[in-house]
C-alpha positions as CSV (number, residue, x, y, z in Angstrom):
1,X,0.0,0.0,0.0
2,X,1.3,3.4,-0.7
3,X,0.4,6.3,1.6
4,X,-1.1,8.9,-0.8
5,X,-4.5,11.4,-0.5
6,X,-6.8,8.4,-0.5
7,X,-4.8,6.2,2.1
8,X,-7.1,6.4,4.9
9,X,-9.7,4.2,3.3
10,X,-7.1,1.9,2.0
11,X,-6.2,1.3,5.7
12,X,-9.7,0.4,6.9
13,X,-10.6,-2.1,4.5
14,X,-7.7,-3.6,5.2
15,X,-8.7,-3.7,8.6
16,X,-12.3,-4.5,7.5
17,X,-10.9,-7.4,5.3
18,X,-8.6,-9.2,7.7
19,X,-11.3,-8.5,10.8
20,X,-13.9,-10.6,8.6
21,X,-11.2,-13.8,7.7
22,X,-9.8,-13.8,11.5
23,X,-11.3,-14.8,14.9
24,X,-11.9,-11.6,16.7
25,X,-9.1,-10.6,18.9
26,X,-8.9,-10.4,22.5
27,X,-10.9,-7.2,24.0
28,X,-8.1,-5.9,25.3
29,X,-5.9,-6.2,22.3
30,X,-9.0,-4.6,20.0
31,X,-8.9,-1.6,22.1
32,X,-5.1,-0.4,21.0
33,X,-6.5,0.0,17.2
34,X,-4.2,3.1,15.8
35,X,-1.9,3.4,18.6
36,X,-4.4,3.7,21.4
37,X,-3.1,1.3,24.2
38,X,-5.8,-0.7,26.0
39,X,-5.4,0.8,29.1
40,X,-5.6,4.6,27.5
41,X,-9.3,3.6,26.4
42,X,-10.0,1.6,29.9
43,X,-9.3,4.8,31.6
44,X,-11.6,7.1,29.0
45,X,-14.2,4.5,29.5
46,X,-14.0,5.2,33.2
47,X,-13.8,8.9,33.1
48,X,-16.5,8.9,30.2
49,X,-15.2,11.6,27.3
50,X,-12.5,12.7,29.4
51,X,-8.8,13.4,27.4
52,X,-6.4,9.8,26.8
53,X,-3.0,10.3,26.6
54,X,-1.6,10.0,22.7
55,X,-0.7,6.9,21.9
56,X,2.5,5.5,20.7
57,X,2.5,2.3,19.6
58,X,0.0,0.0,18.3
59,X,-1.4,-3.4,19.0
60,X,-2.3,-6.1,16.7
61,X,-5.4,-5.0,15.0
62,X,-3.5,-1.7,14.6
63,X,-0.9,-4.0,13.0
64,X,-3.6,-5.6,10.7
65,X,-4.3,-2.4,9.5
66,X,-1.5,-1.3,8.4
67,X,0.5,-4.2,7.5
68,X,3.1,-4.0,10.4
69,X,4.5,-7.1,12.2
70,X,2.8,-10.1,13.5
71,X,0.3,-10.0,10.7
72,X,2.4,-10.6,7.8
73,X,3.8,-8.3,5.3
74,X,0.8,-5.6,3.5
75,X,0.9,-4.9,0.1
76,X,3.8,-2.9,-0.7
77,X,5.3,-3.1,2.8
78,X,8.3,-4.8,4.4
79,X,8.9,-6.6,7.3
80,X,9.1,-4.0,10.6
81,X,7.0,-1.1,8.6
82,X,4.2,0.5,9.9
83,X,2.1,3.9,9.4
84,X,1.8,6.5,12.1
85,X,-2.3,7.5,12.1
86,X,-0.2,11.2,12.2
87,X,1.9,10.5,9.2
88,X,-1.8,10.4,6.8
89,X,-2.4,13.0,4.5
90,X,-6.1,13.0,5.3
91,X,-8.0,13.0,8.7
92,X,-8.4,10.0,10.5
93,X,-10.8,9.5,13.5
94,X,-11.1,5.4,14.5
95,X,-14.2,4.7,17.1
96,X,-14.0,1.5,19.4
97,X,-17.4,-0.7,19.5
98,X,-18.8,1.4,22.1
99,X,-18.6,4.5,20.3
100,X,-16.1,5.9,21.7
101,X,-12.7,7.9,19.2
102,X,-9.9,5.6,19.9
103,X,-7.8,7.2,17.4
104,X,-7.8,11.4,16.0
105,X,-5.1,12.1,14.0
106,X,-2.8,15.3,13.2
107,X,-4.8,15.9,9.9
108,X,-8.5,15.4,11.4
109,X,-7.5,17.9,14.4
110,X,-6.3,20.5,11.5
111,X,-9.2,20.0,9.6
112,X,-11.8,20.2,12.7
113,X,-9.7,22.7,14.5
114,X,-10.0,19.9,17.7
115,X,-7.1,19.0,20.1
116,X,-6.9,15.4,19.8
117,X,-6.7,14.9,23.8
118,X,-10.1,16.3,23.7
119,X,-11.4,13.4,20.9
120,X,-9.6,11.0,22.5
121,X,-12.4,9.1,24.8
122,X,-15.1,11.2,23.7
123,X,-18.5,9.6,21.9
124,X,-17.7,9.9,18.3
125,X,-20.7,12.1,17.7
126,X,-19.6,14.7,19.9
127,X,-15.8,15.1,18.9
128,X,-17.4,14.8,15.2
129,X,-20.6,17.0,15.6
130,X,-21.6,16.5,12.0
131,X,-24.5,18.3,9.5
132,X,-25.6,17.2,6.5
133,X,-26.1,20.0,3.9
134,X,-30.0,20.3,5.3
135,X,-28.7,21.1,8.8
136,X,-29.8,17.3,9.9
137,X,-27.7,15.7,12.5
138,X,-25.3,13.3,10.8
139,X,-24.5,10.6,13.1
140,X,-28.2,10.1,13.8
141,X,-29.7,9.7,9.8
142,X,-26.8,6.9,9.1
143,X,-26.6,5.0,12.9
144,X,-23.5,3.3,12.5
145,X,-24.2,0.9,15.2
146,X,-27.8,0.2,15.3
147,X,-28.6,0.4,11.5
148,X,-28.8,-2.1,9.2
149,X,-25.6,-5.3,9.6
150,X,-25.3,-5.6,6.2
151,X,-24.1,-1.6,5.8
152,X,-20.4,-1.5,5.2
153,X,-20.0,2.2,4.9
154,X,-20.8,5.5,3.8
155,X,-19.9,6.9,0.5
156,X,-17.9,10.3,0.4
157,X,-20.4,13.4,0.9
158,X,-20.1,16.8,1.9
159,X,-20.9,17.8,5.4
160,X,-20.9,20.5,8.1
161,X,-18.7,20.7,10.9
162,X,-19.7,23.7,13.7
163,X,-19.6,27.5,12.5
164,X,-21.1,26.3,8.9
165,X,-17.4,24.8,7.6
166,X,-17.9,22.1,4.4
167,X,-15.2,18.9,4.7
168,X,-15.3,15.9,2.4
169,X,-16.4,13.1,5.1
170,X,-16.5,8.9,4.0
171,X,-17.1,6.1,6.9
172,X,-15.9,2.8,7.3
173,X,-17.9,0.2,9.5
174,X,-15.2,-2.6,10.3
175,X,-17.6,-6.2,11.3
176,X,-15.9,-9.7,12.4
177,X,-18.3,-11.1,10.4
178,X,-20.4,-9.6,7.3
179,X,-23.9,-9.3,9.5
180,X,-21.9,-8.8,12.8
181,X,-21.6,-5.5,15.0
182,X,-19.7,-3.0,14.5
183,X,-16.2,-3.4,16.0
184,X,-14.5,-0.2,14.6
185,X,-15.9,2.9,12.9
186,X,-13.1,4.6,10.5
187,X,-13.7,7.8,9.5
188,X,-12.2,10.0,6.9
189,X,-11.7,13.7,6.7
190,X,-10.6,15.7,3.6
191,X,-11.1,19.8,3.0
192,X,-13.2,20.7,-0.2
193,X,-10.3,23.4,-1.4
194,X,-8.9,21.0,-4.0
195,X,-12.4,20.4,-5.1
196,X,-13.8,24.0,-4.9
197,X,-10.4,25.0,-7.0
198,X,-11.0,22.3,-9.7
199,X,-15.1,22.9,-10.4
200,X,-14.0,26.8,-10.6
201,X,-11.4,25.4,-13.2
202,X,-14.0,23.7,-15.1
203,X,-16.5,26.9,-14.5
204,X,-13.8,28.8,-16.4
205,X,-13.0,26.0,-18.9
206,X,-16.5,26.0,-20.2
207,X,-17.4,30.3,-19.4
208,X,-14.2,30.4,-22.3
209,X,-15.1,28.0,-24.7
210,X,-18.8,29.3,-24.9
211,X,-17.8,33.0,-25.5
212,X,-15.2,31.7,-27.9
213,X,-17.9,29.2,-29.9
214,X,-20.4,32.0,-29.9
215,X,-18.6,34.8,-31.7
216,X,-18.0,32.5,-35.5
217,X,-20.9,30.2,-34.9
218,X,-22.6,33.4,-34.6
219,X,-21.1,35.1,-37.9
220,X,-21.8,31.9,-39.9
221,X,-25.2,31.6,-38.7
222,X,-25.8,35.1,-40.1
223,X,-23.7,34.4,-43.4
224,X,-25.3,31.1,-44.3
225,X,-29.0,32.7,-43.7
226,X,-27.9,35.8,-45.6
227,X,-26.9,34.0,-48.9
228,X,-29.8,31.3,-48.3
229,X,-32.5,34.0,-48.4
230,X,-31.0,36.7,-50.9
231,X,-28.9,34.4,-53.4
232,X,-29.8,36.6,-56.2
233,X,-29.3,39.9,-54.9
234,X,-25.2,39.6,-54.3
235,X,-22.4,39.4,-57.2
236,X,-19.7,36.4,-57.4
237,X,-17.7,38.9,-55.2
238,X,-19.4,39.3,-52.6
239,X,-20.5,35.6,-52.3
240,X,-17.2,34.6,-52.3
241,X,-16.2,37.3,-49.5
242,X,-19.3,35.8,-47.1
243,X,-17.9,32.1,-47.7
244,X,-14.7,33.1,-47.2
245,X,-15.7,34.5,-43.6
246,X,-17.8,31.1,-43.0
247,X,-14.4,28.8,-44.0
248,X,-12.0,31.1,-41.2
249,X,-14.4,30.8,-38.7
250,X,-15.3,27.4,-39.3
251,X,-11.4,26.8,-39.2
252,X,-11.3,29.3,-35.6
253,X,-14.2,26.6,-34.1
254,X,-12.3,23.3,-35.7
255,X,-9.1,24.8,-34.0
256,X,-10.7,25.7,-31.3
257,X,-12.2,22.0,-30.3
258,X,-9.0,20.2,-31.4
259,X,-7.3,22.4,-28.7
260,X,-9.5,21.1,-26.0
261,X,-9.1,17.4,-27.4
262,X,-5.1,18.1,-27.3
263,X,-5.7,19.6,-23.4
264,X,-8.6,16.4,-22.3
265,X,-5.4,14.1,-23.5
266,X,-2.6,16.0,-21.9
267,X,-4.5,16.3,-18.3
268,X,-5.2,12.6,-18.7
269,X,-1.7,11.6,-19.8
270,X,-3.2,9.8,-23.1
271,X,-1.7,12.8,-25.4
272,X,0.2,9.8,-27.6
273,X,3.8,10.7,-29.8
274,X,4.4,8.8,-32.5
275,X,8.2,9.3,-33.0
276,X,9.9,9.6,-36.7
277,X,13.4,11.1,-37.7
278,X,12.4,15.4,-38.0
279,X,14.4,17.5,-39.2
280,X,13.7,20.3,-36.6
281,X,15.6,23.2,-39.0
282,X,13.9,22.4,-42.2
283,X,10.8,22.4,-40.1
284,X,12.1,25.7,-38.8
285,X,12.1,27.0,-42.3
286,X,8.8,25.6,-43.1
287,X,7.4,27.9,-40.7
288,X,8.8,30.8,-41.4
289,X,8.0,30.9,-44.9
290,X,4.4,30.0,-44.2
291,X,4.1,33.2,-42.0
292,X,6.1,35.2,-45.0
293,X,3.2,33.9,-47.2
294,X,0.7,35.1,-45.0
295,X,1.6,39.1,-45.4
296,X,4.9,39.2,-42.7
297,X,8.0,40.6,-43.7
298,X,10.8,38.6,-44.6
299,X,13.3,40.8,-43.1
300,X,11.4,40.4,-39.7
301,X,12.9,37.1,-39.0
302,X,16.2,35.9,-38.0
303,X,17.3,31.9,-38.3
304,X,19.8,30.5,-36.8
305,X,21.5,27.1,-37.5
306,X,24.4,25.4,-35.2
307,X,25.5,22.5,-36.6
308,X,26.0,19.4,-36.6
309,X,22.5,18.6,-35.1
310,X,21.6,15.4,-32.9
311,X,19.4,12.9,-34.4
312,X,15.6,14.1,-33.6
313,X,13.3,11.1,-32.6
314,X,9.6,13.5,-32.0
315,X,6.2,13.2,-33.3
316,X,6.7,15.7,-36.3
317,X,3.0,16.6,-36.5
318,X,3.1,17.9,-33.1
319,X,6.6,19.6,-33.1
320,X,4.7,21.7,-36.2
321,X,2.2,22.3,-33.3
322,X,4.6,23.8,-30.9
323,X,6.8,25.9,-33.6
324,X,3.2,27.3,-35.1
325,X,2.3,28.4,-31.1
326,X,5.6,29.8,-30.5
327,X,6.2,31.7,-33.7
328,X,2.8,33.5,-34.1
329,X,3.0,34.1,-29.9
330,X,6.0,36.0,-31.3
331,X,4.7,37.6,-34.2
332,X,1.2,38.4,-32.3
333,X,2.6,39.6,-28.9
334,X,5.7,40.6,-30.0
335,X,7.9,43.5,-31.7
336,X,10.9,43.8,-34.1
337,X,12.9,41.1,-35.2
338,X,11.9,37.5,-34.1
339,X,15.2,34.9,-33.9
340,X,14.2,31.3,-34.2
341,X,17.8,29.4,-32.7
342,X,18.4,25.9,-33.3
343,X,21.3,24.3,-31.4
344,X,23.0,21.1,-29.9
345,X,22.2,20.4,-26.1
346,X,24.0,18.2,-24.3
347,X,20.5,16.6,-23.3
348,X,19.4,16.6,-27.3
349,X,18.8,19.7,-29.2
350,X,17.7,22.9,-28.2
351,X,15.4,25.4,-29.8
352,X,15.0,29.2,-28.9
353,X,12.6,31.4,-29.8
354,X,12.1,35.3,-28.8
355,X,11.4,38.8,-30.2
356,X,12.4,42.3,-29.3
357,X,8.6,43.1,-27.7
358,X,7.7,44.6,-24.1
359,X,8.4,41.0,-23.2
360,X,6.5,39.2,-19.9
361,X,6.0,41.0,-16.5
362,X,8.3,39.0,-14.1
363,X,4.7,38.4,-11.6
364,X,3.4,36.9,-15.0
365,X,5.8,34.3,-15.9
366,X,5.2,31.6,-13.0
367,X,1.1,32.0,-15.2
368,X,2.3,31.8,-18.9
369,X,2.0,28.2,-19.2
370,X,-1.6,28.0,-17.7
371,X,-4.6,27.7,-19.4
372,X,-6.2,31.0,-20.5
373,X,-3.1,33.0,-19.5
374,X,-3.5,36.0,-22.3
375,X,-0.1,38.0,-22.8
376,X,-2.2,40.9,-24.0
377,X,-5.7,41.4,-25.3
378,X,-4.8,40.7,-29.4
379,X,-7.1,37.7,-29.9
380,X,-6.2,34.0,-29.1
381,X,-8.1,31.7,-26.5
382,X,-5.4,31.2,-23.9
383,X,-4.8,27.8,-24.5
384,X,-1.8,27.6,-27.1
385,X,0.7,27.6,-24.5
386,X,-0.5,25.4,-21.8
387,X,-1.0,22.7,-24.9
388,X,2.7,23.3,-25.7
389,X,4.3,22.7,-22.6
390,X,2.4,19.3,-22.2
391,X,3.4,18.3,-25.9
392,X,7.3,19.1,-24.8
393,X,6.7,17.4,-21.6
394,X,5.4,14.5,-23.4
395,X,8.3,13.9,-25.3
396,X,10.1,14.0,-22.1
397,X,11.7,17.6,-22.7
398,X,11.6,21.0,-20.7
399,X,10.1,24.7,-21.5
400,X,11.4,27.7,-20.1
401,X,10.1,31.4,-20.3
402,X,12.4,34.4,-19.7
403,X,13.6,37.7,-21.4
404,X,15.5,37.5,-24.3
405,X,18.9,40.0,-25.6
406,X,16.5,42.0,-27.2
407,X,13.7,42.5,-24.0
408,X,11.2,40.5,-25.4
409,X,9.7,37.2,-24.8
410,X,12.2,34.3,-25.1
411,X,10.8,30.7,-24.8
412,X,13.2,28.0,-25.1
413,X,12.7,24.3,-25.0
414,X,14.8,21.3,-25.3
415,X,14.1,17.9,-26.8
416,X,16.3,14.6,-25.4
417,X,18.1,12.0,-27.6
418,X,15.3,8.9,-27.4
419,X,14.2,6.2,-29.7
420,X,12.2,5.8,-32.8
421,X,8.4,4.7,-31.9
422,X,8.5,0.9,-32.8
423,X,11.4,0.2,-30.4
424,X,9.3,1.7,-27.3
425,X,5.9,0.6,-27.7
């Protein structure tokens, strides 16, 4: 087992599966579950919720638990290795059959803002108070102990701890037997920050790609109805202008959707690279003379060659990709000349590309390679960049932003020495 953001539940059904294959254990040896000693629970029992002192090691269904000595070695663990309820990255509250916390670790007292010598021996649902989202009492809708034997659990929900605060909350019920009682009640704690930050990400994500679908679906709406319903009344001239509107914003949309497909891959690590011999300074070249094409002055650019280069294993469809982003990032954004270098590393080969601009705020440049960062307000969806990075990263190279000689912009990135596609699949 490998202690990571989701550990917590990992643990107790590893408790849960051991408890339901093994005789129960003695009652005093039950009691030390998480590094509570028997005789710290005896004495809460006695003094009712009163403080226990913090435990320190743990007994044997502790041990099952986690995988530690005299159970045999856990998934992924050694001989002599156990996990410290404190060492967790989530919160971790563990109640005895009675009720009672046996276990509060340092990540549920952060969370719940609760000294854990005040959990300690305390009825779980008064050191966990909980509310559902309706302001109903938590502990009494599920009844972990009197409810129905065949329960193993709650699902991961949002609740309410006092004062109106929202954590992530998931339950446990550890049986000896699949219809016996409950002999421990694990309970997990996680914040909601991570979550709030991602669904405002995807809030963003699809505020963007509306206003940026509206504005051409919107212009070839009008076009298409325009030439539908007055055919006759325009010359070749102007019909041809109309459709040539429709085909660039159809192309803007098309881009626009194949950009999201390129970032759905990336964030999922499925973005594939299908490597073939490219020769990165004819590709160079390439580029430059498709932007001369397009209205851009020859004299504006500046290419430059050291030789001899390294071999280049890379997908060459989606090197095109990141020397099309770069070079009209510098010819959008940028002033002056715009230098395109090309150069032996001594991980592979490097390429350089900057332009004699205002360049990038130094509070920007920890941003540029998000999604929807904008270096200015002259069009583009904010995306071209943050696709970049994960195609170089894909191919296992690096991307850095800085200022170049000149004081624009200058984005570098460098591609290692690898292998052609059929000897790594």
């Amino acid at each position: 087992m490998t202690v990571g953001t989701n550990s917590a539940p990992v643990v107790a059904a590893a408790a849960e599966d051991r408890f339901r294959d093994a005789p129960a254990p003695p009652a005093a040896a039950a009691d030390g579950l998480c590094g509570v000693p028997p005789q710290a629970v005896d004495s809460a029992r006695a003094r009712g919720a009163g403080p226990a002192a913090r435990p320190v090691r743990a007994d044997r269904a502790d041990r099952a638990a986690t995988g530690a000595p005299g159970t045999g070695p856990g998934p992924g663990f050694g001989p002599g290795f156990a996990v410290d309820p404190d060492c967790l990255p989530d919160g971790l509250v563990v109640a005895d059959d009675t009720g009672r916390v046996v276990c509060f670790n340092a990540a549920a007292a952060r969370i719940t803002a609760l000294a854990p010598e005040q959990a300690i021996g305390a009825p779980i649902d008064r050191a966990l108070p909980l509310e559902d989202l309706e302001g109903r009492r938590w502990w009494a809708l599920t009844d972990p102990y009197g409810g129905l034997a065949t329960r193993r659990g709650q699902p991961e929900r949002n609740l309410l701890l006092p004062g109106g605060r929202e954590v992530l909350v998931s339950a446990s019920y550890i049986r000896t037997h699949p219809t016996g009682p409950v002999r421990r009640l694990v309970v997990t704690l996680r914040g909601t920050e991570a979550r709030r930050r991602t669904e405002r990400s995807h809030a963003e994500l699809i505020a963007t790609v509306a206003h940026e679908l509206r504005s051409p679906l919107t212009s070839v709406k009008g076009f298409t109805a325009t030439l539908l319903a007055k055919w006759e009344r325009f010359t070749d001239d102007q019909k041809r202008l109309m459709l040539e509107t429709v085909d660039a914003d159809a192309n803007r949309v098309t881009r626009l959707i194949a950009e999201l497909l390129d970032i759905s891959r990336i964030d999922s690590g499925r973005l594939e690279v299908r490597r073939q011999p490219v020769d990165i300074a004819t590709a160079v070249g390439r580029h430059v003379q498709a932007l001369t094409a397009n209205g851009q002055a020859p004299e504006r650019f500046l290419v430059s060659i050291s030789r001899p280069l390294p071999d280049l294993w890379a997908d060459p469809d989606k090197i095109d990709q990141i020397l099309g982003n770069l070079l009209e990032n510098a010819v959008r954004h940028g002033d002056g000349t715009v230098t395109i270098g090309v150069s032996p590393h001594e991980k592979g080969t490097a390429v350089t590309v900057s332009d004699e601009g205002p360049g990038i705020p130094e509070e920007s440049m920890a941003r540029v390679f998000t999604r929807f960062w904008r270096g200015s307000k002259r069009g583009g969806t904010g995306l071209g960049l943050y696709i970049v990075k994960g195609i170089v990263e894909a191919h296992g190279g690096t991307i850095t932003v800085g200022r170049g000689p000149g004081g624009g912009a200058e984005f570098r990135f460098i591609l290692p020495v690898s292998a052609p596609a059929y000897l790594t699949q």
